[in-house]
VOBA-1610 file (N, C-alpha, C; in pm, whole numbers, padded with zeros to 5 digits, always signed):
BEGIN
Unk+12570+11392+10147Unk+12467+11467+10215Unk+12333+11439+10147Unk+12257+11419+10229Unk+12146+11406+10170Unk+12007+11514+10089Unk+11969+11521+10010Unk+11835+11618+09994Unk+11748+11639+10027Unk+11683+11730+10105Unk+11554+11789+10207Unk+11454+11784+10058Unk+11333+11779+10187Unk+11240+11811+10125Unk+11238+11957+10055Unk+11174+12036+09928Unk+11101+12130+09962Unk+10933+12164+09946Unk+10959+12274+10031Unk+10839+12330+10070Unk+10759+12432+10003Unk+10676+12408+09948Unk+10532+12524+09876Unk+10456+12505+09946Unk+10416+12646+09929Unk+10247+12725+09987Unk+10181+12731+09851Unk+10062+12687+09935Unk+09926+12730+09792Unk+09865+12781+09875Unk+09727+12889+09792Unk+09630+12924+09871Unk+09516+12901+09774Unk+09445+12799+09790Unk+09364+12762+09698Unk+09206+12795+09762Unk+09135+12841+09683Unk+08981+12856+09688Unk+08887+12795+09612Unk+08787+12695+09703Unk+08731+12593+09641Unk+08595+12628+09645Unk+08516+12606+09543Unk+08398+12610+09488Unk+08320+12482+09390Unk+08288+12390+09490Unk+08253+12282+09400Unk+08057+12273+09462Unk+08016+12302+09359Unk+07865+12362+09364Unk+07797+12260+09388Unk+07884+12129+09339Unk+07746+11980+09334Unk+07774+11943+09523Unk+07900+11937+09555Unk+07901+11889+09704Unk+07891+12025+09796Unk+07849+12127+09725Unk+07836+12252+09833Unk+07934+12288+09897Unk+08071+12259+09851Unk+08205+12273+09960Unk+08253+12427+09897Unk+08265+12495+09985Unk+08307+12639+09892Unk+08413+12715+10041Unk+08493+12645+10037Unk+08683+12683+10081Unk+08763+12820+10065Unk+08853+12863+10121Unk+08936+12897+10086Unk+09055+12871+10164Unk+09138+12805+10111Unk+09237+12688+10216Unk+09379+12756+10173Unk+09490+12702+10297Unk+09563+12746+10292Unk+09678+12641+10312Unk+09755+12587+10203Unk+09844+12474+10207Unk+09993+12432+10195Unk+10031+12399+10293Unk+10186+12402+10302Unk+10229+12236+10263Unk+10298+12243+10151Unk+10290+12076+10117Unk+10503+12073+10090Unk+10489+11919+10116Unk+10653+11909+10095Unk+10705+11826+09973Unk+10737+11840+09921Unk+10768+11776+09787Unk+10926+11708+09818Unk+10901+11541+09821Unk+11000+11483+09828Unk+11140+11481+09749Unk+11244+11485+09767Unk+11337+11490+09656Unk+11328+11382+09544Unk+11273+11260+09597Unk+11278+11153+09506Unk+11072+11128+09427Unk+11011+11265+09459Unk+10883+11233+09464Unk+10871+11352+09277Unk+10822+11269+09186Unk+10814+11311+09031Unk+10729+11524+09099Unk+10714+11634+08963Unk+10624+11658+09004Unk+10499+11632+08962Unk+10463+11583+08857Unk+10345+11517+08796Unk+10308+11471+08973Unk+10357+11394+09016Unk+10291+11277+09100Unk+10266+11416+09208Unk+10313+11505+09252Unk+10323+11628+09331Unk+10187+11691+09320Unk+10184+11770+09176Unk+10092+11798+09149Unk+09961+11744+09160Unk+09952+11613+09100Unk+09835+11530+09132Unk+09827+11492+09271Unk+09899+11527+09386Unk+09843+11513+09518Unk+09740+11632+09570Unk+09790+11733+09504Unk+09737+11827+09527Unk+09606+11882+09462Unk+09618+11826+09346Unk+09461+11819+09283Unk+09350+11752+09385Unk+09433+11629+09397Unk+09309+11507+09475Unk+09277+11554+09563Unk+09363+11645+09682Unk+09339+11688+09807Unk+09233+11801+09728Unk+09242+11819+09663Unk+09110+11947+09633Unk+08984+11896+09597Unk+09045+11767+09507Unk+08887+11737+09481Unk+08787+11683+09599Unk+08886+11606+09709Unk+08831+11528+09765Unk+08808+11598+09897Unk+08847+11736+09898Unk+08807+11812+10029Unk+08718+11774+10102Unk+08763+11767+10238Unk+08628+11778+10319Unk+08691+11785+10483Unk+08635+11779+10604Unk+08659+11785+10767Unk+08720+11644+10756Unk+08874+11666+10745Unk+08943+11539+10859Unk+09010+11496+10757Unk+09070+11593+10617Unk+09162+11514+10507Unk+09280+11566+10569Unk+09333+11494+10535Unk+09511+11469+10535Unk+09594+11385+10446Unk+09736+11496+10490Unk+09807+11416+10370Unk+09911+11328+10448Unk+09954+11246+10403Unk+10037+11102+10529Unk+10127+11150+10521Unk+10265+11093+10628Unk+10350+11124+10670Unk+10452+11137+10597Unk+10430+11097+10435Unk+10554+11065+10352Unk+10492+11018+10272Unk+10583+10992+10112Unk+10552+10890+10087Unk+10658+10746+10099Unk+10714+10747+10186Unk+10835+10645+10227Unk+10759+10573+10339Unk+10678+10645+10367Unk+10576+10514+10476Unk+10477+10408+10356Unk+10482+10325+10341Unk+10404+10246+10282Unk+10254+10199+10354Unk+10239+10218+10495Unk+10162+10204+10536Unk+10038+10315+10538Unk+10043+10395+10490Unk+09941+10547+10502Unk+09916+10517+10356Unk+09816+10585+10373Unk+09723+10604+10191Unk+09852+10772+10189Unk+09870+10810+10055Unk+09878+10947+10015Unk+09835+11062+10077Unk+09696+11036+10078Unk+09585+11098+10116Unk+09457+11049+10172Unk+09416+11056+10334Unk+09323+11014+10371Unk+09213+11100+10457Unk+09131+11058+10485Unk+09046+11087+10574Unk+08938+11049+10698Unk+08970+11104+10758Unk+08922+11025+10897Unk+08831+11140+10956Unk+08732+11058+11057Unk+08656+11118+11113Unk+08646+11187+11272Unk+08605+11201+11352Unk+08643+11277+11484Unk+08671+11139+11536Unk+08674+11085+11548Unk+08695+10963+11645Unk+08813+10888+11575Unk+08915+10941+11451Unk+09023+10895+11437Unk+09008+10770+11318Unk+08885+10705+11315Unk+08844+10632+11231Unk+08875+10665+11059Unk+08984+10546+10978Unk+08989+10591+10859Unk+08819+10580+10757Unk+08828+10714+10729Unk+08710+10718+10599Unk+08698+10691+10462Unk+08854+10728+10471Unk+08840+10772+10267Unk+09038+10693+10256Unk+09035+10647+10237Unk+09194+10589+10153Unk+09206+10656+09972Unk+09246+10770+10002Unk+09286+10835+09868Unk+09486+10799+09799Unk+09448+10701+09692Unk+09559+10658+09645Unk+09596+10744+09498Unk+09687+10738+09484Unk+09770+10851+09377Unk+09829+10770+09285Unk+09814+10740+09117Unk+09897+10686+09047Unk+09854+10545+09044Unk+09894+10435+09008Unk+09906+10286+08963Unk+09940+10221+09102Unk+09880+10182+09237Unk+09921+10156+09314Unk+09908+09970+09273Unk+10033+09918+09321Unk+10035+09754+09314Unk+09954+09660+09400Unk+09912+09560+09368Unk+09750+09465+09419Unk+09787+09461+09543Unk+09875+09459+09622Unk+09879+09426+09774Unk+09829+09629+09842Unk+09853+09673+09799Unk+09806+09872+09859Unk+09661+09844+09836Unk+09605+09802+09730Unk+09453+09813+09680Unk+09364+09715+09755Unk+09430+09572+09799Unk+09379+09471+09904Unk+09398+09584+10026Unk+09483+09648+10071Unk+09489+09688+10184Unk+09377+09834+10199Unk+09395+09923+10124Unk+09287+09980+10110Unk+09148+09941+10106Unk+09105+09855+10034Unk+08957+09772+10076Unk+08928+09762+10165
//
């Protein structure tokens, strides 16, 4: 049988004075069975630091094709390729 994801809620409130972003967000994240939590945790930092209209977190991390964490604009367009950890030279060519 295999192992599910699980699931945490955060409710985090953001106040970052230099980009004027001042949040209070509400986050349901899935923590892979095979995903460290160091690497967990630090998704969830980045998604804070890097707040803004149109972040998201990708479908997995078993898709290799999605950044971790990205952001796009109203028209669907990627903005921001937010990578997590030591990613290998072919993710970092592709991100560019």
């Amino acid at each position: 049988m295999a192992l599910t994801s699980t699931m945490f809620t955060f409710d985090v409130t953001l106040s970052d004075v230099d980009r004027a972003v001042y949040a209070t967000i509400a986050l349901r994240m899935a923590q892979h069975p095979s995903e460290s939590e160091e690497y967990f945790v630090t998704r969830l930092l980045a998604y804070c630091l890097e707040y803004e209209e149109g972040i998201v977190f990708s479908r997995g991390i078993s898709d290799a094709d999605d950044p971790p964490i990205a952001v796009r604009d109203l028209t669907g367009t990627l903005t921001k390729w937010i990578e997590i950890g030591a990613p290998d030279a072919a993710r970092l060519h592709k991100a560019s």
